[in-house]
C-alpha positions, 0 to 999 in steps of 0.5 A: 480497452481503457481501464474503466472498461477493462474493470466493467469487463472483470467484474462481469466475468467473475463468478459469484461467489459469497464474498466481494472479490478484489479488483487487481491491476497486473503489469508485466515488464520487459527489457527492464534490467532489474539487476540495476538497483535504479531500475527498482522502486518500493514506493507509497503512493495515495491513491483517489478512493481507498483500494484495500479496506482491510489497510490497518494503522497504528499510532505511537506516542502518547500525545498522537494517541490523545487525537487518534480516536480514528486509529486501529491501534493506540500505543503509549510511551509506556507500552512502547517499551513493551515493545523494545524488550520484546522484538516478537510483539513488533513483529506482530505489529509490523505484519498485523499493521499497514502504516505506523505513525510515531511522535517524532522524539520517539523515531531515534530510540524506534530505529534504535530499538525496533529498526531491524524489524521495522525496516526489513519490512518497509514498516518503519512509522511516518513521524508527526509533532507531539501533539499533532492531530494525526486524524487527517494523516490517518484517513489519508492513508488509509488510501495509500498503497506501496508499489513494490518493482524488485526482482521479478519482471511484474507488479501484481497489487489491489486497486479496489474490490467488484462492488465499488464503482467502476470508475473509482477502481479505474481512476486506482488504477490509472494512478497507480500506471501513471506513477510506475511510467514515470519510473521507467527508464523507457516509460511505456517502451518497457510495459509489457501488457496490462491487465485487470482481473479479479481475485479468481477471475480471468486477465482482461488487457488494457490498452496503453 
């Protein structure tokens, strides 16, 4: 069963609900010794069609924030400093955001200030020119996922939801498995099974 059918088949499976569930991709490991930080990734990739649209992004800055109309949150220099004296309010902004992007000049006094919040958290921002436009930046990622591999033995993530297209989910998907093989240090030899289910529905398995 390839992907777009594993889809079909999840989608058909799931109960309806009063709510658009997710489609997840779920690919379990084995003789992958994850004790060797190499054989780990936490790694943005950009998928075809966006898989989570509830993804939110801030931009910093105040030439970025001038072109940033598509922006789910404009910050100024001014507020920025908001920020710095109040580690609490960039926390909120590390959980409630997906991606952050910063006017470069800013990024060393960010790492400086705000480092030990952002990093821990991978949330450190995606730096740009003063006065860039970050529109395109924006859309592009709003189609970008981070593929985490760390201590556990499986990647569990969101490659779309049961009312997109079936082929789009399935072309997430096939991304997303291409990338993580090209990880591996025995490629396919070190993937278990591969499975999609929705967010309460049973696992389907992809053949590979």
């Amino acid at each position: 069963m390839n992907f777009q059918e594993a889809v079909e088949k999840a989608v058909e499976e799931s109960e309806n609900r009063n709510f658009a569930e997710s489609v997840d991709l779920v690919i379990n490991f084995r003789d992958l010794d994850l004790g060797d930080a190499s054989n780990r990734f936490n790694e943005d990739i950009k998928l075809p069609y966006q898989a989570d649209e509830e993804v939110k992004i801030a931009v910093i800055g105040d030439t970025l924030v001038n072109n940033a109309e598509n922006a789910d949150k404009e910050i100024t220099g001014d507020e920025l400093e908001e920020y710095f004296e109040n580690p609490d309010l960039a926390k909120d902004l590390a959980e409630e955001m997906s991606f952050i992007i910063a006017e470069a000049p800013l990024m060393p006094d960010i790492g400086q200030h705000l480092g030990q919040v952002f990093g821990p958290r991978n949330m450190m921002p995606d730096p740009m020119p003063p006065g860039s436009d970050p529109t395109d930046q924006i859309e592009s990622l709003r189609n970008t996922i981070t593929v985490r591999l760390k201590e556990d033995p499986v990647i569990h993530l969101k490659i779309g939801n049961e009312e997109q297209d079936a082929e789009n989910v399935a072309r997430n998907a096939s991304a997303v498995y291409d990338f993580v093989e090209g990880e591996l240090p025995q490629g396919t030899n070190n993937v278990k099974s591969v499975l999609v289910k929705t967010t309460m529905g049973p696992c389907v398995e992809v053949n590979q």
